[in-house]
Structures are given as structure tokens and as C-alpha cells.
N, C-alpha and C positions, 0 to 999 in steps of 0.2 A: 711940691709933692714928690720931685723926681729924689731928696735927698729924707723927706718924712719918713718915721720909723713906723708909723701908726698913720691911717685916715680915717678922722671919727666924724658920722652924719648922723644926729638922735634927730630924730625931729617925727610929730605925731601922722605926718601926711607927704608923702611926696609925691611929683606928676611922676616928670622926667627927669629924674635923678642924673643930669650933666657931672658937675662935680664928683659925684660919684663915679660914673662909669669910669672920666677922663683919671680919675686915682688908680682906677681897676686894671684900665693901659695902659699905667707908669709900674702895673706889680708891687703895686705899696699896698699892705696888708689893711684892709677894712673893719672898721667898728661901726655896725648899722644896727638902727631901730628896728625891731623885729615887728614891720609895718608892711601892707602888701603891694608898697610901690617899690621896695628892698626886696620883698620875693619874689616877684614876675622876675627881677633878673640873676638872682642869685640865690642859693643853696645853701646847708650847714656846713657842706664841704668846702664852701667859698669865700666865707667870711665868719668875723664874729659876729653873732647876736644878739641885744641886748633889750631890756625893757627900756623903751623912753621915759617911762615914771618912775621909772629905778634909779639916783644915783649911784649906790650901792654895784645894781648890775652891770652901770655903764663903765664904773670905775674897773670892774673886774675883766668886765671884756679889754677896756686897753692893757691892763696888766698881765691880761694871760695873753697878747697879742706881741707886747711886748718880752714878756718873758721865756715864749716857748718862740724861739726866731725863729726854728726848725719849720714847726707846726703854724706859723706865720708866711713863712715864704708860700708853703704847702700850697696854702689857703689862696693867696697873692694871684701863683699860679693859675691855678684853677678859677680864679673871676676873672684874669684875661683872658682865659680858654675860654670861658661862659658868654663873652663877649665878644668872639672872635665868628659867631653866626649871624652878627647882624652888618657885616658889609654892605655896601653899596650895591655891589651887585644881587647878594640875597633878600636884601629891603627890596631895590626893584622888583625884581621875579613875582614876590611875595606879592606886591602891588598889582602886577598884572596876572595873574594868578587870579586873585580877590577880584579883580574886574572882569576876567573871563568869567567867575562863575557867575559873578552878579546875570552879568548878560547872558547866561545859560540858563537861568532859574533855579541854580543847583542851591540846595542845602545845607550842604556840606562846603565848609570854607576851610582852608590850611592857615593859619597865620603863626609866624614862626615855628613854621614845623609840627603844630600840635591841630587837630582836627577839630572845629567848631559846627556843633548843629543849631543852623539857625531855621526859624521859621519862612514858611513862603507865602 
């Protein structure tokens, strides 16, 4: 990965995209299915997007991935930046966070930074 020009992941379902992320930390430019285990962690700003029942679109995402290196780097960037909020230390936090409120009866939960309302 560390010398790949392109990292392509089609595929119709993914949990925990490893592979991916671990591409995202090397700054090597992304071709992802435009699936919502690809969008919890990543943006238009941060990769390419492709249809997985496209090869036509998959084809083009690597081709304008590799052809615009400028607007490849860009993107590269910006998914290690996207990636750079889930340390260790901000996964813990998060963790107890989430269990303080449990034990609170609170409704209102934070996980990754974004506010969820759950029921009580």
C-alpha cells in the first residue's frame, strides 16, 4: 500500500473497513463503493466514489484517481485527517462518556463527536 498509486475496495457491504482505513494511514488515494460502511468514515472530499454494480464507474473512479494525482493527493489527505479522530485516547473517552450516560439515564449519547437520541 505504502508504494500503491490507487486503493480500490468495491464491495456491496462492509462492517469495519481495516484494509481501508489502514490505506487511508498510508495517504494512498481511495476508490470505494459508495456503501454506508464507506460513509460513516469518509466524505466526497476524501475519496473516490463509485457504484459497485458499475464497472464502467469503478473503472472511472481509478482513472480520475489516477489521472488527477493533484486532486488524488487532495483527497488522500483529507481521509487521513478523517481518520485522525479516532485514537485511542478519543475511542476511550467516547467509551466512557457512553457509559456515564448509560448510568445517568441520559438520552442524549455523543459517539464520535455527533449527538444521538436514544430512547429511555
Amino acid at each position: 500500500m505504502q508504494r500503491a498509486n490507487v486503493f480500490v475496495s468495491v464491495s456491496l457491504y462492509e462492517g469495519s473497513p481495516n484494509t481501508v482505513t489502514e490505506a487511508a494511514t498510508l495517504k494512498c488515494p481511495l476508490v470505494l463503493s459508495d456503501i454506508p460502511g464507506h460513509r460513516e468514515l469518509f466524505d466526497d472530499d476524501a475519496v473516490f466514489f463509485v457504484s459497485p454494480d458499475s464497472s464502467s464507474d469503478i473503472a472511472r473512479g481509478i482513472s480520475e484517481s489516477l489521472r488527477g494525482s493533484e486532486k488524488a493527493r487532495c483527497k488522500a489527505e483529507a481521509a487521513c485527517a478523517r481518520l485522525s479522530r479516532f485514537t485511542v485516547d478519543s475511542t476511550t473517552s467516547q467509551y466512557v462518556s457512553l457509559y456515564e450516560t448509560i448510568l445517568e439515564g441520559s438520552s442524549v449519547i455523543s459517539i464520535a463527536g455527533e449527538k444521538h437520541v436514544g430512547k429511555q
